[in-house]
DODO-786193 format. One record per atom (N, C-alpha, C, CB): x, y, z negated. Coordinates in steps of 0.2 Angstrom, whole numbers, plus 5000, padded with zeros to 4 digits. Last residue first. Glycine has a CB too. Layout:
<rotors>
XYZ...
</rotors>
This chain:
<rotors>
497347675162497647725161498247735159497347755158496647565162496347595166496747645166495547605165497047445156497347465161497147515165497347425164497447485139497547435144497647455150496847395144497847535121498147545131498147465132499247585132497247585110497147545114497247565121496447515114497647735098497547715107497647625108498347775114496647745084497147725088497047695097497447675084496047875074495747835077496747795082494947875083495547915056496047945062495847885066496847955061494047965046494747925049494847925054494847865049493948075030494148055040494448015042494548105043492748105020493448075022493348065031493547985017492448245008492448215017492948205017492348255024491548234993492448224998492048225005493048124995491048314980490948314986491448304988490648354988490948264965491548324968491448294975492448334965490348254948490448214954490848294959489348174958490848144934490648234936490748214943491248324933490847994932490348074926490248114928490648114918490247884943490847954939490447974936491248024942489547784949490047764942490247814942490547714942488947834962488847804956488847814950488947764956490547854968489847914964489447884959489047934971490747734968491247794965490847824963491647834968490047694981490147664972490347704967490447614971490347784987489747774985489647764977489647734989491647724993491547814990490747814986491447884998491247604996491847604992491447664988492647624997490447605011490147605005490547594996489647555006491247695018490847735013490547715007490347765017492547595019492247665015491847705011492147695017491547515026491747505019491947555016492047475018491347605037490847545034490747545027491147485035492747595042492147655041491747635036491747665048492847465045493347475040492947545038494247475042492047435055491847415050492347445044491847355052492647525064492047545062491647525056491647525066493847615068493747545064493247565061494247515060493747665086493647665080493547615075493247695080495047675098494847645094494647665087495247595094495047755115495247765106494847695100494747865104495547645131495247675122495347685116494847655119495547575143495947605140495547645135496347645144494647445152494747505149495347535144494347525147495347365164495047365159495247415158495147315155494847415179495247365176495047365169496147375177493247295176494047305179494347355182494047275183492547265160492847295168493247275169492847365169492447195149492347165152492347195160491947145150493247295138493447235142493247175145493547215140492047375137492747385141493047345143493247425138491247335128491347325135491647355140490847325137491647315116491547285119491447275126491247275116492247515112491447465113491747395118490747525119493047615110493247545107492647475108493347555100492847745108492547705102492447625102491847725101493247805121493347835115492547775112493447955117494347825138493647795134493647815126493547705134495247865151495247845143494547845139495847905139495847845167495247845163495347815156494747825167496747905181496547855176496047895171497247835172496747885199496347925194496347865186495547935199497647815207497347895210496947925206496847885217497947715200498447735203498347815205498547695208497347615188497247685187497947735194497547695177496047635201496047665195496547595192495247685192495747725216495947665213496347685207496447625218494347755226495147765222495147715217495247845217493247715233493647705234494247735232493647695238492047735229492247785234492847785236492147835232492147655218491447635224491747685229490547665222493147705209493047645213492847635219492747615211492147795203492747795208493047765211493147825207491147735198490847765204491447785210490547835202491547655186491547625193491147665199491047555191492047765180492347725181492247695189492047685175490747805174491147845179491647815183491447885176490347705165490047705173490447765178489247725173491447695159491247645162491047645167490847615159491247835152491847805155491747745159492447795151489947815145490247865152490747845156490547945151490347735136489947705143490047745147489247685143491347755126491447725132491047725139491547675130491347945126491247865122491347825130490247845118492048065132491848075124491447995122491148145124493348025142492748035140492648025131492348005144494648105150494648075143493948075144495048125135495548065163494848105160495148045154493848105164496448145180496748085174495848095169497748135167496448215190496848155190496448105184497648175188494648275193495448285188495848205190495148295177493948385206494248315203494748315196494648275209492848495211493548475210493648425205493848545208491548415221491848475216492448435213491248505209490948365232491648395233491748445229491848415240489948285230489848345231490448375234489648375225490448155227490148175234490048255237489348145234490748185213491248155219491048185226491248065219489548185208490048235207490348245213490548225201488648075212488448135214489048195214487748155210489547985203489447975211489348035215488847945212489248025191489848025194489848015201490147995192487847995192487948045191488748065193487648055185487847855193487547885196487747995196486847855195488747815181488847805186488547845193488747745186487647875171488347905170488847885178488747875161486847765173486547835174487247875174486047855166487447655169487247665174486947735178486747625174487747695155488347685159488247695167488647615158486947835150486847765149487447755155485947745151486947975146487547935141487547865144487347925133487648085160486848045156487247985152486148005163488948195160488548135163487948125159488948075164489848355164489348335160488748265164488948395158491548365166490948355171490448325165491148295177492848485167492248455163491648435167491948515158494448515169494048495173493548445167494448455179495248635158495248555159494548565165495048485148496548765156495748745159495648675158495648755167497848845150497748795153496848775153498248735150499148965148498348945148498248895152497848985150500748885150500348935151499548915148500248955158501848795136501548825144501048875144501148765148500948635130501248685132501248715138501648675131499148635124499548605128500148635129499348595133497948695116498648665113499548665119498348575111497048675127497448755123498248745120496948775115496748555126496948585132497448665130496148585138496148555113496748525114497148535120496648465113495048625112495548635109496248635111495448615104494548545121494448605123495048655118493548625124494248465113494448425116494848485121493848375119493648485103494248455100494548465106494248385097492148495108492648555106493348525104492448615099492148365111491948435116492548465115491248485115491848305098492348285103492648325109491948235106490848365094491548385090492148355095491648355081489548325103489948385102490648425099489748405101489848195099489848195106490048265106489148185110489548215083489948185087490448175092489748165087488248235085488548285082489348245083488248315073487248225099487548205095488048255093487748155095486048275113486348295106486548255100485848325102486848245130486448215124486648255118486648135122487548285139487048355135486848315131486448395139489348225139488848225141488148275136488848155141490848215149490348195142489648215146490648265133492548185153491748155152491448165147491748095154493648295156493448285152492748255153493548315148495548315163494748315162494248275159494448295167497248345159496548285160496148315161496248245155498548405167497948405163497348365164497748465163499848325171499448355172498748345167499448325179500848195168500948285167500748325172501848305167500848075163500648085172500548125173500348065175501248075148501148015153501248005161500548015153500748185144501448165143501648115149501448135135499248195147499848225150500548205150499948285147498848055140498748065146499148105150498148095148499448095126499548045130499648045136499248025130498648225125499148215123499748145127498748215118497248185123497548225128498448215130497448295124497148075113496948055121497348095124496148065123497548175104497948105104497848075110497848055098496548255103497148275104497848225105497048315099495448155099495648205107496148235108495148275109495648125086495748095092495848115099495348055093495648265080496448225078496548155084496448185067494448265081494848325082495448285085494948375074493748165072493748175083494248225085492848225087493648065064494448125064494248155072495548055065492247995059492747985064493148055064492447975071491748015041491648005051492248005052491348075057490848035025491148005030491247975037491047985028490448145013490548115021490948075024490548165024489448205000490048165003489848145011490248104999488648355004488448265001489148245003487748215005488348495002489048474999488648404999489348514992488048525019487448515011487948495006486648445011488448525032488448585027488048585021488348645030488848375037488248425035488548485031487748375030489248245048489548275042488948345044490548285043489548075049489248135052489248195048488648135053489647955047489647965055489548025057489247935058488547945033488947915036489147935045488647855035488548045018488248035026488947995029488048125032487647985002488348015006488147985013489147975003486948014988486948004994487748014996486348064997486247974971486847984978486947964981487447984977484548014968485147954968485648004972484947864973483448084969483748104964484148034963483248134959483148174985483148104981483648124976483448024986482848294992482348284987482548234983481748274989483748285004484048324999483548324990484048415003482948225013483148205010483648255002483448155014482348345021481848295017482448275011481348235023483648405026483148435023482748405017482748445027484148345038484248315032484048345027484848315031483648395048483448335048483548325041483648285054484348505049483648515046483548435047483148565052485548455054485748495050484848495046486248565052485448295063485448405064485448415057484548465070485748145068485548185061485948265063485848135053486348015073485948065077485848105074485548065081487347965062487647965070487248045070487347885078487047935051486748015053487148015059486948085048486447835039486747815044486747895048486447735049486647875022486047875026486747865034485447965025486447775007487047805012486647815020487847715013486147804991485847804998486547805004485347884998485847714975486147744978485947774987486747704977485047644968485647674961486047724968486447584956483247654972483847634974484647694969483747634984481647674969482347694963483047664964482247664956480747664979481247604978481647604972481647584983480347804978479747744974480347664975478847734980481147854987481047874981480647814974480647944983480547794999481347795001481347784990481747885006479447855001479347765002480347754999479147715015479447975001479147954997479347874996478647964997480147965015480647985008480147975004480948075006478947925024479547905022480147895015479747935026478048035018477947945017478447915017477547915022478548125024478548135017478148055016478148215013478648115039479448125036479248115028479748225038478048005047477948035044478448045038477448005043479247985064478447995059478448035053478147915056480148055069479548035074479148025069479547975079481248015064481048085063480348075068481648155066481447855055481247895060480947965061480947845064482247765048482147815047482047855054482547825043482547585043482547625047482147695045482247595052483647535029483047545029482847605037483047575023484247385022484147425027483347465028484247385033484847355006484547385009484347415013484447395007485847244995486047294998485247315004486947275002486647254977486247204985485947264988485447144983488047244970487347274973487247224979487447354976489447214968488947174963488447214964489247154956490447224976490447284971489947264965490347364974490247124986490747114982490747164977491347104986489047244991488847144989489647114984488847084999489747334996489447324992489147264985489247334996490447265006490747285001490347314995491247325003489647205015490047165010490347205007490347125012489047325018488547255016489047245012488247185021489847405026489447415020489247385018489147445020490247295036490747335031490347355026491047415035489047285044489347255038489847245033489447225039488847405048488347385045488647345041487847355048489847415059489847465052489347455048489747555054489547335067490147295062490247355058491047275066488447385071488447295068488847275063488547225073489047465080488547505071488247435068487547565073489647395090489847435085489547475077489847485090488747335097489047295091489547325087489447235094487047395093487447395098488047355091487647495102485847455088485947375090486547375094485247345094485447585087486047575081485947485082485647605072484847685094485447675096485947635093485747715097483547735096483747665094484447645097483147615097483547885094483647865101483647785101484347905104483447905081483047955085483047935091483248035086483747845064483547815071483047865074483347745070484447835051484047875053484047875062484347935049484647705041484747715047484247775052484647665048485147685026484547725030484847735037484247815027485547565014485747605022485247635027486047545027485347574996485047575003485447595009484447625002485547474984485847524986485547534995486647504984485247404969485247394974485447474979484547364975485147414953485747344958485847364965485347264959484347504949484047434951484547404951483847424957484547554931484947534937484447484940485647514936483447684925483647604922483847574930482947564917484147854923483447794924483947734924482847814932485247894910485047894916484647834919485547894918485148004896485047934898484947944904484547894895486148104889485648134897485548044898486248204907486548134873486548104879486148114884486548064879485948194862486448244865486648204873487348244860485248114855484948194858485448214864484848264851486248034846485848014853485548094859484947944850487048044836486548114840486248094846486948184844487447934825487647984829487048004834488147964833487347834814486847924814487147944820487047994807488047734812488447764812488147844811488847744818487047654818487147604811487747694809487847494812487147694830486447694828486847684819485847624831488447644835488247714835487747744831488047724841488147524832488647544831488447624830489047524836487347484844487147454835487647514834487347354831488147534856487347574854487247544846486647534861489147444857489347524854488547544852489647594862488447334859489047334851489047424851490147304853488047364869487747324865487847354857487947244866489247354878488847414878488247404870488347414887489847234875490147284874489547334874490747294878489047144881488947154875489247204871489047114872489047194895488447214892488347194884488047194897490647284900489847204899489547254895490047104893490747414909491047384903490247334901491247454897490347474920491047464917491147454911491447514917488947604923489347534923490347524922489147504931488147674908488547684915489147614916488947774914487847714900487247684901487547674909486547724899488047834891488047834895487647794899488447834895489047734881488247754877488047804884488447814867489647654889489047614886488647684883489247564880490647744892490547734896489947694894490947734899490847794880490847824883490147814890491347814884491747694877491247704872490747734877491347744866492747704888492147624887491647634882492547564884493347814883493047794888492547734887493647774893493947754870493647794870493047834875494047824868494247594868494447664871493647684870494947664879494047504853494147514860494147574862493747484864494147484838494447454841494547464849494247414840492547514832492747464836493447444838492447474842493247654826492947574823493047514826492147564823493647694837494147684832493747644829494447744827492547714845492847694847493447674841493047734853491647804835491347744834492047714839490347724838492347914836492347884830492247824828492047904827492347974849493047924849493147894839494047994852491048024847491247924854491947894851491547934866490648064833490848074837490848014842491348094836489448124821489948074823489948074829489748014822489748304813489148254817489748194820488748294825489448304795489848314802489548264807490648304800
</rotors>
């Protein structure tokens, strides 16, 4: 009769899991315990054949930063950087940046990526299209996308955008019961566009009759998004009281165009921002914003990760986190 885990476990004395989990070759349990079951097992004839050994663990675990626009020095993806680091690093991995640029060489890359035998991947996918993630689908570690979510079953982890535009909207009306308007922008992020539609949702939502929102599309840079609000205003196309934009810097520089033209914010026009960037609080008045916890993001994923890692059967999750209104002054 062939020997079983929970035979050698009654020998030893320990669960049946932990056997398990050594003859496996899978973390959770020391390494004399793993020790003990493998003599054991052997001393016992069991089937070794029957186990799928898994290659031999670095430790280390990689952050790909998949970088199209170099958008990832800002103090926002600093504090989702270290969310992941340290919780890693306290999960007992060391931890790996790795830039990733669709500009070069896509199979050098992932080859360079594959030849490190990292125990895991968390790729950064702010800017990442559904074909960009192609190449990687080849790494035989577990992945999971950070900030962005894919039709490839890999875990995911992002922002709630739906559940936040509807909480900007929401506010704003309730507030000074008139429909907002919405700042965004033609940059391609998958992000910038679930913001869009959430946002266009949530005007639907409203009560009452059909309702429209006032959409002005800016350039992402705050200066550029200034200049371009400028041009709206001057034009004499129709205005909204109140806007939600899709990140802060639009709102910044939109911000300051109305100003420049003299409304006064927030009496003749308020303005809500969306991710909590540092520099809201250095306008005047100060901005009003959804708040992402970026770093608590961070750790998430790299929590979920570790989980992959360490399970026997794995089950793709998309986690979401909700965001909260920072009320200053601009709205």
């Amino acid at each position: 009769m062939a020997v079983t885990a929970k035979q050698i476990a009654d020998q030893l004395g320990i669960s049946a899991a932990a056997v398990s989990l050594a003859l496996n070759n899978r973390r959770g349990v020391s390494e004399k315990t793993r020790q003990l079951v493998l003599s054991t097992a052997e001393a016992l004839g069991y089937d070794f054949s029957k186990i799928k050994f898994e290659r031999q663990k670095s430790g280390t675990v990689a952050l790909v930063a998949f970088n199209r626009r170099r958008i990832f020095t800002t103090p926002f993806f600093a504090d989702m950087l270290a969310g992941v680091e340290g919780t890693l690093r306290h999960a007992g991995f060391s931890f790996s940046l790795v830039n990733y640029s669709p500009f070069e060489n896509t199979q050098q890359q992932i080859a360079d990526i594959t030849e490190a035998q990292y125990d895991g991947v968390i790729i950064l996918a702010t800017e990442m299209l559904e074909s960009d993630f192609m190449p990687f689908a080849s790494l035989d570690c577990p992945l999971l996308l950070l900030d962005s979510c894919m039709s490839a079953g890999v875990d995911t982890v992002k922002i709630d955008n739906a559940a936040s535009m509807m909480l900007a909207v929401q506010y704003l009306y309730s507030k000074y019961g008139s429909v907002p308007g919405l700042l965004t922008t033609t940059v391609t992020v998958g992000n910038f566009t679930e913001r869009r539609f959430a946002y266009e949702h949530a005007i639907g939502q409203l009560s009452g009759s059909e309702k429209f929102g006032t959409i002005h599309e800016l350039a992402a840079a705050p200066d550029e998004a200034y200049a371009g609000m400028l041009d709206i205003i001057d034009s004499g196309e129709p205005l909204a009281q109140n806007y939600v934009a899709v990140f802060d810097d639009i709102a910044i520089g939109a911000m300051k165009a109305f100003i420049e033209r003299g409304y006064r914010v927030p009496d003749d026009v308020r303005i809500v921002g969306f991710d909590n960037n540092a520099g809201g609080t250095y306008v005047q008045p100060q901005l009003t914003t959804l708040n992402v916890p970026s770093q608590y993001m961070g750790s998430i994923a790299a929590r979920r990760l570790v989980e992959i890692i360490d399970e026997a059967e794995h089950h793709p999750l998309k986690i979401e986190l909700g965001t909260s209104l920072i009320k200053r002054r601009s709205a």
